[in-house]
C-alpha positions in Angstrom: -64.8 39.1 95.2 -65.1 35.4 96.1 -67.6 33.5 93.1 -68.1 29.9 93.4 -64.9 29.4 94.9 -62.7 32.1 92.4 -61.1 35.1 93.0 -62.8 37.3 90.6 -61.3 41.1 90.1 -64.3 43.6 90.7 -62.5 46.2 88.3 -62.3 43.8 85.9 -65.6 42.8 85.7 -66.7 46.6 85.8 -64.6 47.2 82.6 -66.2 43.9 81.1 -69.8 45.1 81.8 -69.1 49.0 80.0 -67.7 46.9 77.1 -70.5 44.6 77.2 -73.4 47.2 77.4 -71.9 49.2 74.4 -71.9 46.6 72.5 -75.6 45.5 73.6 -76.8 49.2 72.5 -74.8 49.1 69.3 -76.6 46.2 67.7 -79.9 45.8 69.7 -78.7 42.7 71.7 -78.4 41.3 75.4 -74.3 40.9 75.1 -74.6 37.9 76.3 -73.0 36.0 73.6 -70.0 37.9 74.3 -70.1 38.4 78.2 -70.3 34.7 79.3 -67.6 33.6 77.6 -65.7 36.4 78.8 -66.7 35.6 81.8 -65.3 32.1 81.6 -62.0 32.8 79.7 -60.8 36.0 81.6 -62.5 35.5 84.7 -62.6 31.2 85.5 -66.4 32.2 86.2 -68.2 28.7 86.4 -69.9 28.4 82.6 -73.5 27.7 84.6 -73.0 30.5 86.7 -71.6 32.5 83.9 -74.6 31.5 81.5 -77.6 33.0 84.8 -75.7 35.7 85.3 -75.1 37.3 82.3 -79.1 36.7 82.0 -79.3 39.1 84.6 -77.4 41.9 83.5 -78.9 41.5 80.5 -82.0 42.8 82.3 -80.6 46.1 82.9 -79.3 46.4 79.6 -82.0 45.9 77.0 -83.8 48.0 79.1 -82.2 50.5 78.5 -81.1 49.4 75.1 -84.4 49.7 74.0 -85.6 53.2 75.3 -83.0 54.4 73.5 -83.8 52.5 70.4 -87.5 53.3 70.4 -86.4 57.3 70.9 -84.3 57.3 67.5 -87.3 55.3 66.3 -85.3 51.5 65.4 -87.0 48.5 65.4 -90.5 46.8 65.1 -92.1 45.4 68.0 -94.6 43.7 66.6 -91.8 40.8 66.0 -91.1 40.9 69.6 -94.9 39.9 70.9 -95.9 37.7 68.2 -92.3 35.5 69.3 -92.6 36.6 73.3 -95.0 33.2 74.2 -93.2 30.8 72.5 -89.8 32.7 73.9 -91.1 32.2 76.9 -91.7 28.8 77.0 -88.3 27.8 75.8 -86.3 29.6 78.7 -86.9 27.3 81.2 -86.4 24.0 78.3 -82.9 25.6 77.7 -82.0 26.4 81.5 -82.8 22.8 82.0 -81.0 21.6 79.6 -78.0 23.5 81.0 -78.4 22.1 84.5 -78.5 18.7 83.0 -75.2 19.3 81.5 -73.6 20.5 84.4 -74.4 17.5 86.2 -73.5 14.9 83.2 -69.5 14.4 84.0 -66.7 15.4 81.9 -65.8 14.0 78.5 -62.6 12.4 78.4 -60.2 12.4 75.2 -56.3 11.9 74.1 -55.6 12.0 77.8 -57.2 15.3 79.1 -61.1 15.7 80.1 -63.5 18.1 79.9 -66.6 18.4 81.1 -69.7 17.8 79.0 -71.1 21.2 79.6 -68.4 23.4 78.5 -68.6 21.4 75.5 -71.4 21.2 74.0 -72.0 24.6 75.2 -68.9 26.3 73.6 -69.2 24.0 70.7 -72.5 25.7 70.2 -71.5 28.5 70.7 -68.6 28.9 68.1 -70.7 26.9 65.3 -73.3 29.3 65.7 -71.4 32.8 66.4 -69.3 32.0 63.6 -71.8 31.6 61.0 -73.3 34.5 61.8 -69.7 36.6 61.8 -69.0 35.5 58.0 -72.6 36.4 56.7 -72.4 40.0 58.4 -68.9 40.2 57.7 -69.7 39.0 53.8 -72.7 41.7 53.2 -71.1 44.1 55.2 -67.9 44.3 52.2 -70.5 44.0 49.3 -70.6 47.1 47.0 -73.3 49.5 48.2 -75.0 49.5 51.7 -76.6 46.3 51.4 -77.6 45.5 54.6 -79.5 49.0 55.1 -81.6 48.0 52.3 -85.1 45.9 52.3 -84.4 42.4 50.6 -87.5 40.5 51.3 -85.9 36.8 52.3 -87.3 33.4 52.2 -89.0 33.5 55.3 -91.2 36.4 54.2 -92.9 34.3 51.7 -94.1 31.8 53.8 -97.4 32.0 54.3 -98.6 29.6 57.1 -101.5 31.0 59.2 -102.5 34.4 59.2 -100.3 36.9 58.7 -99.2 40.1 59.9 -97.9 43.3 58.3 -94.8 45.0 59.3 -95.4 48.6 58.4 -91.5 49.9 60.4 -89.7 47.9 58.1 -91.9 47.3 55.5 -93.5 44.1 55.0 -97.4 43.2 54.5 -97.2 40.0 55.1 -95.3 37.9 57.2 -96.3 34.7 58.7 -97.2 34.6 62.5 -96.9 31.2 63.2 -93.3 31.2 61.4 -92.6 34.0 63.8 -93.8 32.5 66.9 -92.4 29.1 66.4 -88.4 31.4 66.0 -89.8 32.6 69.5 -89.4 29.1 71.0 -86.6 28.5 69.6 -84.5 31.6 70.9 -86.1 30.9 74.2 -84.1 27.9 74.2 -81.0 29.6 73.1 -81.4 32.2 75.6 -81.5 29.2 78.5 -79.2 27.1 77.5 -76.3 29.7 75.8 -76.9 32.3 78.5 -77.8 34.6 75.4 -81.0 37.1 74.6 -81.4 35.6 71.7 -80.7 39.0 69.4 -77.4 37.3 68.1 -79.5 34.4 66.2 -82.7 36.8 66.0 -80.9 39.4 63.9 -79.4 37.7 61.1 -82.5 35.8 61.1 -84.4 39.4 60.4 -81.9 40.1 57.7 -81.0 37.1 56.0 -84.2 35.4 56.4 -87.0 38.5 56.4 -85.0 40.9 54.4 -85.0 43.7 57.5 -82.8 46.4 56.9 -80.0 46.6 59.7 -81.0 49.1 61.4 -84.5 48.0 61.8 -83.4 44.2 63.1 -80.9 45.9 65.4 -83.9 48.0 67.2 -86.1 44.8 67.1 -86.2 42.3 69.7 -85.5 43.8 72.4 -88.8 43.6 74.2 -88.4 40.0 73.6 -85.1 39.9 75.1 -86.2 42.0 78.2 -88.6 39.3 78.7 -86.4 36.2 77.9 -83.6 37.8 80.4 -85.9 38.3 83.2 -87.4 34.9 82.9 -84.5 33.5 82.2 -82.6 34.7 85.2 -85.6 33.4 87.9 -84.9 30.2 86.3 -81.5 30.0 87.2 -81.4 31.9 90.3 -83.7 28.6 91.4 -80.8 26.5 90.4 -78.2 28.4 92.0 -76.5 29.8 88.7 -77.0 33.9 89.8 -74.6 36.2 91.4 -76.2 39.5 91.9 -73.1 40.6 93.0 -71.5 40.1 89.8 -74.5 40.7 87.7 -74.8 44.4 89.9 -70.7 45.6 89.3 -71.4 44.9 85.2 -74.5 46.3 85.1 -73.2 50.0 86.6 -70.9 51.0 83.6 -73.4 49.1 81.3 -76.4 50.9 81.7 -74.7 54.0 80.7 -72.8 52.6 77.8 -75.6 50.8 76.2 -77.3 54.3 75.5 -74.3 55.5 74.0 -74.1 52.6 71.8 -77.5 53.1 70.5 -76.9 56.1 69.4 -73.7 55.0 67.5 -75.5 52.5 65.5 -77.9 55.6 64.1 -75.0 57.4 63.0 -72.9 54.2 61.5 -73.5 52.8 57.7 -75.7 49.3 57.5 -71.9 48.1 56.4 -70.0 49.7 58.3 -72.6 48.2 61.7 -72.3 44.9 59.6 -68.5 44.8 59.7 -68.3 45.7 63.0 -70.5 43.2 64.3 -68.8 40.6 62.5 -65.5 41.6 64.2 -66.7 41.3 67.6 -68.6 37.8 66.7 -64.9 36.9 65.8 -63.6 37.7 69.0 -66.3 35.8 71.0 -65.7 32.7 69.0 -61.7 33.2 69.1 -62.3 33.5 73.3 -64.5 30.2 73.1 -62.4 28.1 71.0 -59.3 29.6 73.4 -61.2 28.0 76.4 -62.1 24.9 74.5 -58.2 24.6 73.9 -57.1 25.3 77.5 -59.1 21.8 78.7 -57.0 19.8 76.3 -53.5 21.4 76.5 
């Protein structure tokens, strides 16, 4: 299969998308913080292109993701609709930003270039992916099963605007307009990184909220259904969609996501944390390989 010019292997990609959609179901996310890199360091998949199309899998995915999430009763969507306007909004600021990028050169250092977009995007990427990986990876090796516990954070003191409670998790009260504001900023995220936005959304419901694991990991995923669907019209406008592609990965991935789900119930809040943290390791060891590639 011919994308933007590359020979891309359709078995490949097929093996990428089970691997991708297991590890969506697992910890309540899109995948798409692992599956456009991937995309670009295995596969030479253009990072814009990469970026829309792993928005469109993602559809498929957290579909799924969540049924199966809500069946063994995970999560608490009342995050996901107080964040889902302000989500919205920031797709199409992110996506923009992203085609802005693409069109902005390439950097030029020591000899070698490389272009602006790949970047600032992969330099976001790893800064962000690997902050995450130490906290879960941190909690996750602390005596006891920390991060199943409730440890009200920071953010659930705020108390700006009305508030809401959270009876899933529980909190009484938690501040909407905190909540909504995150919303616009994961939108962003989610357009410019290519991502759902449940990589930055979950540690911010455990480290900042106090959500035990297995509650943030079911939470969100309306919201990222909603950010992935919008997220993919606004790059299918700009030309940064394959169907093709997005259809092969999303086969094996509908199926595998379920599964995942259902190993989260049965895991430890550490043993999920440490996990996690090993495949946010990965990601930002196949990002900074990319980065490295450009200036060897």
């Amino acid at each position: 299969m011919i994308v933007d010019g590359h020979q891309v292997s359709l078995a490949g990609t097929a093996v990428l998308g089970v691997g991708v959609g297991y590890v969506a179901g697992m910890f309540g996310i899109g995948g798409g913080f692992l599956l456009t890199p991937l995309l670009v360091v295995l596969f030479a998949v253009p990072l814009p292109i990469a970026v829309g199309t792993g928005l469109c899998q993602m559809v498929g995915t957290s579909l799924v993701a969540y049924l199966r999430h809500r069946g063994v009763r995970q999560g608490e969507v009342r995050i996901d609709f107080l964040m889902l306007p302000g989500s919205l909004a920031g797709v199409p600021l992110g996506a923009r930003a992203l085609t802005l990028l693409s069109r902005a050169g390439a950097a030029t250092a020591a000899g070698h270039s490389i272009p602006w977009v790949n970047l600032i995007v992969e330099s976001c990427y790893a800064l962000l992916l690997g902050i995450v990986a130490i906290n879960y990876w941190r909690q996750g090796k602390s005596k006891g099963d920390v991060l199943q516990q409730l440890r009200p954070g920071p953010f659930s003191r705020f108390r700006l605007g009305p508030a809401v409670a959270l009876p899933a998790v529980p909190l009484e009260h938690v501040s909407a307009v905190l909540v909504a504001y995150m919303g616009l900023g994961l939108g962003f995220l989610s357009g410019l990184l290519g991502i759902g936005g449940g990589v930055a959304l979950n540690p911010i419901l455990i480290y900042g909220f106090g959500f035990p694991i297995k509650q943030a990991v079911g939470t969100g995923i309306v919201l990222l259904f909603a950010t992935a669907v919008v997220g993919t019209i606004t790059h299918a406008f700009a030309g940064h969609v394959d169907l093709r592609l997005a259809a092969v990965m999303l086969f094996g991935a509908t199926i595998s996501a379920q599964v995942g789900a259902l190993t989260s119930r049965r895991l430890s809040g550490s043993a999920l944390g440490r996990i996690h943290a090993a495949v946010l390791f990965a990601a930002v060891a196949a990002v900074l390989w990319d980065l490295g590639s450009h200036v060897r």
